[in-house]
NUMAR-758812 format. One record per atom (N, C-alpha, C, O, CB): x, y, z; residue in three letters; residue number from 0; atom name. Coordinates in nm, 3 decimals, decimal comma. Glycine has a CB too. Layout:
       px       py       pz   aa    i  at
        X        Y        Z  ala  NUM  CA
...
//
This chain:
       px       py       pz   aa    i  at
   13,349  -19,596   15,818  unk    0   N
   13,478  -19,611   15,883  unk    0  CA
   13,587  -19,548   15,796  unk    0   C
   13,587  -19,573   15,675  unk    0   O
   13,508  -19,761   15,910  unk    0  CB
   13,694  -19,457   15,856  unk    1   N
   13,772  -19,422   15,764  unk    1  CA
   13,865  -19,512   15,731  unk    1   C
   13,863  -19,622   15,786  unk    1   O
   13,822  -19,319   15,790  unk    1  CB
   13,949  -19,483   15,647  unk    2   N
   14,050  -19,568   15,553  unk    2  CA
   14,163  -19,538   15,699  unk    2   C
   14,150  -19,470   15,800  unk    2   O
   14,103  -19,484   15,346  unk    2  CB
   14,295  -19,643   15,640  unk    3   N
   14,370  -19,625   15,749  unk    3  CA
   14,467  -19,474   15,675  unk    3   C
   14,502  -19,382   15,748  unk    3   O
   14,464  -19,791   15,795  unk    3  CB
   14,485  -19,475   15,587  unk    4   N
   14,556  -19,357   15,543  unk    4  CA
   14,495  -19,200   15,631  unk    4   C
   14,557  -19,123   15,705  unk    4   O
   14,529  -19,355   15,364  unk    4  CB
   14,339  -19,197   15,581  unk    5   N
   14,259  -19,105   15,659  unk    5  CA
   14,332  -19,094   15,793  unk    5   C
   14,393  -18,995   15,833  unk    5   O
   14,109  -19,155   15,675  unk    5  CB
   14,315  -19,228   15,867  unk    6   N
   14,329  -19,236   16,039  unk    6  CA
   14,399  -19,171   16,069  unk    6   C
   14,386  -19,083   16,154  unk    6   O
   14,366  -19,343   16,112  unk    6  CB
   14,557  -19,214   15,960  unk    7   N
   14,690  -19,200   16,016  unk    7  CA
   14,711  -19,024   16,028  unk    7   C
   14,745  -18,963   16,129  unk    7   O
   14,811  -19,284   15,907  unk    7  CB
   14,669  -18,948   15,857  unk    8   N
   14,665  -18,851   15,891  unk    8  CA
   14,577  -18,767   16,022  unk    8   C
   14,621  -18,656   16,053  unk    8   O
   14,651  -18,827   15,792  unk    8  CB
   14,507  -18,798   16,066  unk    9   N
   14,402  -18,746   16,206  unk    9  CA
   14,489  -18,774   16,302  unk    9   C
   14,542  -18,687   16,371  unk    9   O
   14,245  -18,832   16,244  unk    9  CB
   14,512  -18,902   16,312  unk   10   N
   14,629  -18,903   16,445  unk   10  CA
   14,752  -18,796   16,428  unk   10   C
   14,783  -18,732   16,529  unk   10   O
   14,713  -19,068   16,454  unk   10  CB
   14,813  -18,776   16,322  unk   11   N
   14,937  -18,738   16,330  unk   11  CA
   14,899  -18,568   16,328  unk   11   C
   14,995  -18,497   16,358  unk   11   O
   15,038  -18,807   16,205  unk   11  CB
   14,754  -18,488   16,293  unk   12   N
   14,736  -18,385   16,355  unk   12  CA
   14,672  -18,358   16,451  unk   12   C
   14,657  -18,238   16,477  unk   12   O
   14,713  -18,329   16,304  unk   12  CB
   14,601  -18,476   16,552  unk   13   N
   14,606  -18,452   16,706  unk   13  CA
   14,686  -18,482   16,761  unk   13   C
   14,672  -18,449   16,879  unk   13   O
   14,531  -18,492   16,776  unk   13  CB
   14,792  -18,542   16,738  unk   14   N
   14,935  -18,477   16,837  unk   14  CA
   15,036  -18,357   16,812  unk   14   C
   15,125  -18,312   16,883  unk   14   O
   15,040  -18,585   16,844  unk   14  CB
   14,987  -18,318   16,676  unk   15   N
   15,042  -18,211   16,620  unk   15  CA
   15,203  -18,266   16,584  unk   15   C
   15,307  -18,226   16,636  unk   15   O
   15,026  -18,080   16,724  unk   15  CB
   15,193  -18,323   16,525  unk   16   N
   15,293  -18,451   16,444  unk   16  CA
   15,333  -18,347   16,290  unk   16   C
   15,250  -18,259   16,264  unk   16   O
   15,164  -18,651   16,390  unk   16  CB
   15,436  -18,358   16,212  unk   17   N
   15,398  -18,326   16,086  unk   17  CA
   15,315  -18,417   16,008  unk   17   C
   15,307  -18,531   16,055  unk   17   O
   15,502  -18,302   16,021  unk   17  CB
   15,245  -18,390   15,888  unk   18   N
   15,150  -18,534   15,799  unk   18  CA
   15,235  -18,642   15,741  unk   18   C
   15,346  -18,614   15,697  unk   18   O
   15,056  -18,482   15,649  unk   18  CB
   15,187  -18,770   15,737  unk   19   N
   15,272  -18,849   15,694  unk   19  CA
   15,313  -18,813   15,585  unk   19   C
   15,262  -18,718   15,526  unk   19   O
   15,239  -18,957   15,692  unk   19  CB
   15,432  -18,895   15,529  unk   20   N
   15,497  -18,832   15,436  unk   20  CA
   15,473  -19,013   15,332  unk   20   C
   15,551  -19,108   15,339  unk   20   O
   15,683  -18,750   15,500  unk   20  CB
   15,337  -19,004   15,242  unk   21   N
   15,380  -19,128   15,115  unk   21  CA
   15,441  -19,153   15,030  unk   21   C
   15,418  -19,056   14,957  unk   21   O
   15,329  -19,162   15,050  unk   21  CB
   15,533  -19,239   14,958  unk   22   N
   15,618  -19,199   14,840  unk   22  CA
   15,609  -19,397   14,802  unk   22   C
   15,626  -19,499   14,868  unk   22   O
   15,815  -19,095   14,889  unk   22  CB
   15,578  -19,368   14,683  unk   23   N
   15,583  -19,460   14,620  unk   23  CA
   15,719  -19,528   14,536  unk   23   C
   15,773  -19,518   14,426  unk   23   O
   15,491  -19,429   14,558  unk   23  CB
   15,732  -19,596   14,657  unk   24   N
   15,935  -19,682   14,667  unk   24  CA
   15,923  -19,775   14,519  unk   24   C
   16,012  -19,778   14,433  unk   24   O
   15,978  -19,855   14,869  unk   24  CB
   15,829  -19,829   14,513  unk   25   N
   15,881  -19,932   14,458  unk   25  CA
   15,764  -19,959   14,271  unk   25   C
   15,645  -19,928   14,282  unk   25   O
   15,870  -20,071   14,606  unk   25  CB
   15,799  -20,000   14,159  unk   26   N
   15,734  -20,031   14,078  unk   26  CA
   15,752  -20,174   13,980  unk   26   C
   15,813  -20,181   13,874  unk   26   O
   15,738  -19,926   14,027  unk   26  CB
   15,681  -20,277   14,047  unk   27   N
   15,779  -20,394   14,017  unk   27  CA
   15,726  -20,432   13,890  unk   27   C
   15,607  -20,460   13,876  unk   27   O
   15,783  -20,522   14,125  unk   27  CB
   15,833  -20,434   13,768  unk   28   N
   15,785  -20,493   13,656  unk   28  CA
   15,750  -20,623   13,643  unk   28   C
   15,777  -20,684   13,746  unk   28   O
   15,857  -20,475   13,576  unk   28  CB
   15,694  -20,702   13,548  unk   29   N
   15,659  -20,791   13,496  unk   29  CA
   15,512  -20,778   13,468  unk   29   C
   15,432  -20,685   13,468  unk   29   O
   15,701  -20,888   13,561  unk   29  CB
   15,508  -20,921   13,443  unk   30   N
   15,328  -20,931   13,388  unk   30  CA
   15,233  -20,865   13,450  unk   30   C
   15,160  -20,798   13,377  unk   30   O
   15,260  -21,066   13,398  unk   30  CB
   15,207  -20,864   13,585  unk   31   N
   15,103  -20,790   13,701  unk   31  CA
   15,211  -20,683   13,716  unk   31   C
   15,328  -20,708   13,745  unk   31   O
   15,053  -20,888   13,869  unk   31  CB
   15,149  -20,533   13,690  unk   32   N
   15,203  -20,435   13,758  unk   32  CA
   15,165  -20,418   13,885  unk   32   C
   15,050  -20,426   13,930  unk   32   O
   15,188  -20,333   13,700  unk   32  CB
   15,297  -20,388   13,962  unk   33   N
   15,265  -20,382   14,139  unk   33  CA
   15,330  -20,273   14,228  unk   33   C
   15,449  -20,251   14,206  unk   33   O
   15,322  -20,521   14,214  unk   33  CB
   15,286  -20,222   14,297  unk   34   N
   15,325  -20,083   14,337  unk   34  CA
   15,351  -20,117   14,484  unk   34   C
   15,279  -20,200   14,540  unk   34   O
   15,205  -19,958   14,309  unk   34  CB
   15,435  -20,067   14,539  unk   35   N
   15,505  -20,065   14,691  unk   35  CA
   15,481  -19,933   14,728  unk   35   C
   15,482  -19,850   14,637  unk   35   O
   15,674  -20,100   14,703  unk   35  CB
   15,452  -19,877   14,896  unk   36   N
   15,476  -19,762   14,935  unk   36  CA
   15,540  -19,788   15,035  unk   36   C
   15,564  -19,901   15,077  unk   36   O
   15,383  -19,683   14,950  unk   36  CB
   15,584  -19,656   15,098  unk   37   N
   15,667  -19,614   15,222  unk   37  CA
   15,603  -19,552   15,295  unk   37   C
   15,520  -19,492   15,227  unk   37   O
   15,776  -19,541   15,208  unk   37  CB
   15,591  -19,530   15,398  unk   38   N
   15,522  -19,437   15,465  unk   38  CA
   15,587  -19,376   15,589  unk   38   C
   15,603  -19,455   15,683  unk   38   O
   15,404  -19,492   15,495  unk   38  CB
   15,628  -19,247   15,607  unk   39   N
   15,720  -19,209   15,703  unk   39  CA
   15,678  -19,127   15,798  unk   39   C
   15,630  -19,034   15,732  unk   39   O
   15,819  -19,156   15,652  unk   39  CB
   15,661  -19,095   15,934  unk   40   N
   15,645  -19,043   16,060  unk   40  CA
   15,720  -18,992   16,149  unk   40   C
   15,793  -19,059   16,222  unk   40   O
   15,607  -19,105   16,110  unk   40  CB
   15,707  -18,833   16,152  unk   41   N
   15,851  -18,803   16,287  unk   41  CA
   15,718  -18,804   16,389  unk   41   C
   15,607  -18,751   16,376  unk   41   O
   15,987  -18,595   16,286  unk   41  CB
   15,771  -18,880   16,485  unk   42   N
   15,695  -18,928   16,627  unk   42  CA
   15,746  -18,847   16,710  unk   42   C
   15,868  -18,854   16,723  unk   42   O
   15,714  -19,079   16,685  unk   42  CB
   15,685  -18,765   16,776  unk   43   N
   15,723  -18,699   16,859  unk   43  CA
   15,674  -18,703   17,006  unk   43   C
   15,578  -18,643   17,056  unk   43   O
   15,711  -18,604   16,808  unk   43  CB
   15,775  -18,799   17,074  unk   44   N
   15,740  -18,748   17,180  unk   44  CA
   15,885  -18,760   17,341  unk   44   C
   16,000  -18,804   17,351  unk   44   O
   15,587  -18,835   17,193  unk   44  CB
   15,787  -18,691   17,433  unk   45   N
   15,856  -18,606   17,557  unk   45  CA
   15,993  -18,588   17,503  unk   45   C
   16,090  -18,652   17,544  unk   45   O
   15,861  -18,688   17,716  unk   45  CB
   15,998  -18,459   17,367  unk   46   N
   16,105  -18,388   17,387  unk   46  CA
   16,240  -18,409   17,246  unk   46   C
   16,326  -18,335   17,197  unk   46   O
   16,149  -18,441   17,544  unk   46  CB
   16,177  -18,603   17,217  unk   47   N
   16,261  -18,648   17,129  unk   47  CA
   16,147  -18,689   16,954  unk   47   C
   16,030  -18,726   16,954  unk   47   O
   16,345  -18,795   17,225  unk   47  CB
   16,194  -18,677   16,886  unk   48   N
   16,145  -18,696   16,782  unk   48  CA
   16,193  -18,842   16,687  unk   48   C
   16,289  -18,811   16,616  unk   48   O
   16,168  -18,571   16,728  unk   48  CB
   16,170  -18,924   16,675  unk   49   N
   16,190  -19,051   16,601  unk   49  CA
   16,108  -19,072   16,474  unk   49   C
   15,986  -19,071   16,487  unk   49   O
   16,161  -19,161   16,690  unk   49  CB
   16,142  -19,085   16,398  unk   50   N
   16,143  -19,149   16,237  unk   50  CA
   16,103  -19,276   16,249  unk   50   C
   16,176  -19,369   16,285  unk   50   O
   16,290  -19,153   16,155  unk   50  CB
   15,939  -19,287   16,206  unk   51   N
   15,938  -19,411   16,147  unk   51  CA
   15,897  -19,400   16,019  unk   51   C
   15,855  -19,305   15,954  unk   51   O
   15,862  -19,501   16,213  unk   51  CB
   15,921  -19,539   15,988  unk   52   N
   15,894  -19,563   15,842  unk   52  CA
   15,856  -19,676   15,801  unk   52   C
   15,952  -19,754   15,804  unk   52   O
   15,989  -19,540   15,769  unk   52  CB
   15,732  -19,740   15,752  unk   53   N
   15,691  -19,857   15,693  unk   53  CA
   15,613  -19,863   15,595  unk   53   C
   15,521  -19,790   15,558  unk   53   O
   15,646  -19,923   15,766  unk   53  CB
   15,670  -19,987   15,542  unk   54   N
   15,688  -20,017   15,372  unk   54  CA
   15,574  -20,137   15,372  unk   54   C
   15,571  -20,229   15,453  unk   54   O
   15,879  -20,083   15,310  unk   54  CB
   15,505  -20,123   15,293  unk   55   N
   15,361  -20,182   15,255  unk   55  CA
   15,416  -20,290   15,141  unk   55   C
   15,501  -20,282   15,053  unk   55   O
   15,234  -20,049   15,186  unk   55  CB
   15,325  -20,393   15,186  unk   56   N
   15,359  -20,512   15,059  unk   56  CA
   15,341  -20,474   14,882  unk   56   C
   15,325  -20,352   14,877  unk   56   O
   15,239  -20,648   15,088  unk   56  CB
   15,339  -20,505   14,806  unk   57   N
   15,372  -20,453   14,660  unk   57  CA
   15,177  -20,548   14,640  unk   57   C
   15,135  -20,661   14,662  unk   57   O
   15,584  -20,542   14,547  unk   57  CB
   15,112  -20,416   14,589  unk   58   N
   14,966  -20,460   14,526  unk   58  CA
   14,959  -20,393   14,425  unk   58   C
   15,018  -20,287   14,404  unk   58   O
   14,836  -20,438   14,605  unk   58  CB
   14,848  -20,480   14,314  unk   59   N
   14,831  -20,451   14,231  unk   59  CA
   14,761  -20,268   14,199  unk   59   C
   14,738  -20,224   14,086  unk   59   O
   14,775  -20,564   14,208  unk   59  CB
   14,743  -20,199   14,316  unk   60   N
   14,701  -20,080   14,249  unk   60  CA
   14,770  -19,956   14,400  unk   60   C
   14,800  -19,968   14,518  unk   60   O
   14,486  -20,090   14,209  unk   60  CB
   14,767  -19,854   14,304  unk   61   N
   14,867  -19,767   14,417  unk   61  CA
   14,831  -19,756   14,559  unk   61   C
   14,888  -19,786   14,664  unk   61   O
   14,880  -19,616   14,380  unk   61  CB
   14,658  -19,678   14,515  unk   62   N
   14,577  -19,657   14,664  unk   62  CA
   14,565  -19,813   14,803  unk   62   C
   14,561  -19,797   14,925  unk   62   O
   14,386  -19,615   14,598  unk   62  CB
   14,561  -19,920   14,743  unk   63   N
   14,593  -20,033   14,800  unk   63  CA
   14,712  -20,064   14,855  unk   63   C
   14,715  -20,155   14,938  unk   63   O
   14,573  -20,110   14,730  unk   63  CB
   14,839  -19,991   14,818  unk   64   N
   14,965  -20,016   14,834  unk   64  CA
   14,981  -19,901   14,982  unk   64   C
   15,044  -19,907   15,088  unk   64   O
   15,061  -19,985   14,676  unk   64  CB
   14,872  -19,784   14,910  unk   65   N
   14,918  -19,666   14,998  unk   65  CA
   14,857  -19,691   15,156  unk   65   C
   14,885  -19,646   15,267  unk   65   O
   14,857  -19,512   14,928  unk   65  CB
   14,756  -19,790   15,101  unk   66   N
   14,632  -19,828   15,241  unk   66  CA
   14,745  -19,906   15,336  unk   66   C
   14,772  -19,854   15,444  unk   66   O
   14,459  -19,969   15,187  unk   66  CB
   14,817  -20,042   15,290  unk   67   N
   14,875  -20,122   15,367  unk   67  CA
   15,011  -20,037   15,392  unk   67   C
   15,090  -20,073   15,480  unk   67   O
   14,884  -20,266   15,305  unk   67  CB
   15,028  -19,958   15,335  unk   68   N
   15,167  -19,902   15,453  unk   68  CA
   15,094  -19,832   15,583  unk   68   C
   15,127  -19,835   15,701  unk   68   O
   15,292  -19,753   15,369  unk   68  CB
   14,976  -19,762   15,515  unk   69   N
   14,935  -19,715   15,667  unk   69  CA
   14,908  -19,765   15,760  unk   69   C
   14,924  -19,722   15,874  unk   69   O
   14,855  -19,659   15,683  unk   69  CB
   14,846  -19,905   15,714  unk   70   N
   14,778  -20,028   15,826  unk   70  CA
   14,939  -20,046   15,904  unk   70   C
   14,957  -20,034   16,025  unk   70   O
   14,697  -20,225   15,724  unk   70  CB
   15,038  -20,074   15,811  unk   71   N
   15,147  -20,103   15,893  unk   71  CA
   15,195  -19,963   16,032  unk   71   C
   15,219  -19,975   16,153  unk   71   O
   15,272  -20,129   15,767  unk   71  CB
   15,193  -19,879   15,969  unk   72   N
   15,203  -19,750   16,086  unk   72  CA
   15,160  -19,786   16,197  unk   72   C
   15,212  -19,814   16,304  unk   72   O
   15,124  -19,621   16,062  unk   72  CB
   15,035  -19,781   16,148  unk   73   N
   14,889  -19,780   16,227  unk   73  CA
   14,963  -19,868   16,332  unk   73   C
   15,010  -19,805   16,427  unk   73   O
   14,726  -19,857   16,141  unk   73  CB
   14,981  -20,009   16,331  unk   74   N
   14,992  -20,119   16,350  unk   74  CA
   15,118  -20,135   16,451  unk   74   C
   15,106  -20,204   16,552  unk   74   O
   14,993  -20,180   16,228  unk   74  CB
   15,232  -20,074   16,422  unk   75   N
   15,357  -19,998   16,492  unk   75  CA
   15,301  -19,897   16,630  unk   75   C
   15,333  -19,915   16,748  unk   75   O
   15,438  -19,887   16,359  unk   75  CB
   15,227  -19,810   16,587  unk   76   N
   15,184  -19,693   16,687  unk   76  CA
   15,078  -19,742   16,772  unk   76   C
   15,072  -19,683   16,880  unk   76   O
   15,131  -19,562   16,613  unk   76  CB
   14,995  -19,830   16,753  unk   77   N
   14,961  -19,965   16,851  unk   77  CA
   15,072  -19,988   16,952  unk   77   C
   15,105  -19,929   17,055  unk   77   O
   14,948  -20,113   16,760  unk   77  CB
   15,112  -20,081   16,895  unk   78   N
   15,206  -20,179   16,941  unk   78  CA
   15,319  -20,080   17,072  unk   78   C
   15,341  -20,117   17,187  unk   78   O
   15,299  -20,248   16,776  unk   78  CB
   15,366  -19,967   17,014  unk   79   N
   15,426  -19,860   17,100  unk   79  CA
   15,340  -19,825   17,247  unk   79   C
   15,371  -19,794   17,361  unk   79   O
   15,433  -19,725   17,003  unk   79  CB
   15,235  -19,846   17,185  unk   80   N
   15,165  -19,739   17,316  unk   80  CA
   15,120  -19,610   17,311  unk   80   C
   15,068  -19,534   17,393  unk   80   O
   15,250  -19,713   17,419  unk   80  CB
   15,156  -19,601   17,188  unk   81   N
   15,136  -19,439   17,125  unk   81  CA
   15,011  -19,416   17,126  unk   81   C
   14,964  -19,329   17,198  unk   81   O
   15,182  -19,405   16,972  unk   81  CB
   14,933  -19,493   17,044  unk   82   N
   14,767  -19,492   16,983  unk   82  CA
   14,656  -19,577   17,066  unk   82   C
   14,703  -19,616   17,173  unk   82   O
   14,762  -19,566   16,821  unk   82  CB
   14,569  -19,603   17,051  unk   83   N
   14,487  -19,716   17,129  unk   83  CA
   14,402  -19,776   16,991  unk   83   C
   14,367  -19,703   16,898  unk   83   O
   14,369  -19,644   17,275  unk   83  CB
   14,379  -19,897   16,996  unk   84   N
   14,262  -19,926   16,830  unk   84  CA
   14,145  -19,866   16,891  unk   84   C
   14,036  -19,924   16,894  unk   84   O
   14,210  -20,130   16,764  unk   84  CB
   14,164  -19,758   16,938  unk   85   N
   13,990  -19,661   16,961  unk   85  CA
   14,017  -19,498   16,941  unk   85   C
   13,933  -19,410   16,953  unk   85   O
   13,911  -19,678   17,166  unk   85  CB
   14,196  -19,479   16,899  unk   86   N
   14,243  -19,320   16,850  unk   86  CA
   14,132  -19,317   16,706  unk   86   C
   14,128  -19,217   16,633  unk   86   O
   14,463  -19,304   16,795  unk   86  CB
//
């Protein structure tokens, strides 16, 4: 099964989307180092293009941080009507 990061990129080049865009927002100090991502999407569709963007909970390691912003996408583009949980 692919990762949701994988997914997100596949979806966003069968609609011919640009690739998501990851950036690592956040680096929270203290005792446990914890990493936050962003994850951003121009959605394009009939004509108009919309910006999303969702921010993944803060985990202890980047690729984990980078996974749950995508789940969140993922999870958004559901919810829209955009995707089906079978894209």
């Amino acid at each position: 099964m692919a990762s949701s990061k994988s997914r997100l990129y596949e979806i966003c080049a069968a609609k011919h989307w640009q690739p998501p865009a990851f950036e690592c927002c956040e680096d929270c100090p203290g005792d446990e180092k914890l990493y936050a991502f962003k994850v951003t999407i121009e959605v394009q569709l009939e004509g108009s293009t919309t910006i999303l963007e969702c921010h993944g909970a803060p985990q202890s390691k980047k690729k984990m941080a980078a996974q749950h912003a995508a789940e969140g996408a993922l999870w958004y583009l559901m919810h829209l009507g955009i995707i089906t949980g079978h894209n």
